[in-house]
N, C-alpha and C positions, 0 to 999 in steps of 0.2 A: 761727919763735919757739920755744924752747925751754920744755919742760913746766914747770909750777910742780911738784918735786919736796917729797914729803910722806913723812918717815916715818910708820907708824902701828905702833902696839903696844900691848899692855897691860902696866902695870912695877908691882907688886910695890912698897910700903913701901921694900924692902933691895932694889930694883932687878933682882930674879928675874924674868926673862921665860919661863922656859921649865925640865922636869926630865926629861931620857929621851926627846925630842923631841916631849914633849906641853905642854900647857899644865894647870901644877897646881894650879890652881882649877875652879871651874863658874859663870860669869858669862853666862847668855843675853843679859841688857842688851848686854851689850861683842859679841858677835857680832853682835846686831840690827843695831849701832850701824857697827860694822865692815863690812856688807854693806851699808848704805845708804850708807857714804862711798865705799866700793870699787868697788859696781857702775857698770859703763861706762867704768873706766876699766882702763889697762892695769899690772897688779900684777907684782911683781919680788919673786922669792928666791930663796935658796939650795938647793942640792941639796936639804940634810937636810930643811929647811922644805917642799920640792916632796911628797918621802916622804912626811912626814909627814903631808899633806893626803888622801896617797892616791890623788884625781883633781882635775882643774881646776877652778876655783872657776867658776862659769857667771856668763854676763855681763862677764867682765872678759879680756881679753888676758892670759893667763899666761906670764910669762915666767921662765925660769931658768936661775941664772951656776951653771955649774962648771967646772972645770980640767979634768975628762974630755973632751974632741973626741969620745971615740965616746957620748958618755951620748945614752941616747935617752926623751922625756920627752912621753909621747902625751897628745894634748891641749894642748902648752904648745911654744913656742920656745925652745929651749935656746941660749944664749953664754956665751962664755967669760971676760967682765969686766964689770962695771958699766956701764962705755964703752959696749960693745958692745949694754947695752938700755936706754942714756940712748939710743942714734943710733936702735934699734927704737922707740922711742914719742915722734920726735923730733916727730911732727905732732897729739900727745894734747896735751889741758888740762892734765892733771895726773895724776904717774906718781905710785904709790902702792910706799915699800920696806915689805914685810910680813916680813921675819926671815930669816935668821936672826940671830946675834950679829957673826958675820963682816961679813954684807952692811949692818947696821945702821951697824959702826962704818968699813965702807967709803964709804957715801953718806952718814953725817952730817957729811964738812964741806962736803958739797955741797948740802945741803939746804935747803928755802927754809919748810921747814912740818914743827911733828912736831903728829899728833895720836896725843895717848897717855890712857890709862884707866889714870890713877892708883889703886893700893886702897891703901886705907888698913889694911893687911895686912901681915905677915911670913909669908913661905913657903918650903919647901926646893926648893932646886933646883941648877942647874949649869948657867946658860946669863945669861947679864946684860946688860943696856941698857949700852950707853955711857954714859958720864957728861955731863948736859948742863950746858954753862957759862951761870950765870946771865946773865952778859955781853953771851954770844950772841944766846941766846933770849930773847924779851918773851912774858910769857904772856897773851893775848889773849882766851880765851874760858876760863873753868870751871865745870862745872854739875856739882853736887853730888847723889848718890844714893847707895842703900842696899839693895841686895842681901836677896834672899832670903835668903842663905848669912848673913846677920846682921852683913858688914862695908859698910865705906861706900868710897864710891868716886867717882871724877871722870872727867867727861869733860874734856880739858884741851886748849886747841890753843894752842901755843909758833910764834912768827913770827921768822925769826931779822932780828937789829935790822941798820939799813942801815948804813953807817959815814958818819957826818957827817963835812963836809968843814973 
């Protein structure tokens, strides 16, 4: 049986996820929130995203797509497609894609679940969520909250809709 695939991210108002391969806000809520959906299972990104973390996220199968064959990525499993760590986490519950922009807009039309932390914010940046098609997605769950930092935000989980026959 094949995993139940889940983007997750946090997007930005104007759909900024990311500026310089950092994230340009300061939300502890969304990291809690992010570690308690993440852990145990086995998470998927991109090179830049791999960097950018530094070292492996504990608790979870890190795995990472790049087009380098010699990239070496301690701590984590490196492949070279998507393919390649859908067939690595073919025997998990449910794989988790965590960024970057590339790998997001590679696995969303494969994907069966986005949970995202909507803010209710505009911020600068240079890195952006795909566009998701109302059509596609049914939004299933939103809890509403409100930041330190004084904006509001949502937790959100999008199910994408089955096609009736």
């Amino acid at each position: 049986m094949k995993p139940l695939l889940t983007l997750i991210a946090a997007v930005a108002r104007n759909g900024i996820i990311g500026r310089n391969n950092t994230l340009p806000w300061r939300l502890p809520e969304d990291l809690k929130h992010f570690k308690a959906l993440t852990t145990g299972h086995p998470i998927v990104m991109g090179r830049k995203t791999w960097e950018s973390l530094g070292q492996p996220l504990p608790g979870r199968h890190n795995i990472v797509i790049t087009r380098d064959a010699a990239y070496h990525a301690a701590g984590a499993t490196v492949v070279n497609s998507l393919e390649g760590a859908l067939h690595l986490a073919n025997d998990a519950e449910e794989l988790f894609v965590i960024g970057g922009a590339e790998i997001y807009r590679l696995a969303l039309p494969l994907a069966d679940r986005l949970q995202l932390t909507e803010l209710d914010a505009d911020f600068a940046g240079d890195t952006h969520f795909p566009d998701v098609d109302r059509i596609t997605w049914r939004e299933t769950i939103r809890e509403r909250h409100r930041s330190a930092s004084s904006f509001d935000y949502a937790f959100v989980t999008y199910e994408r809709r089955t096609q009736s026959t």
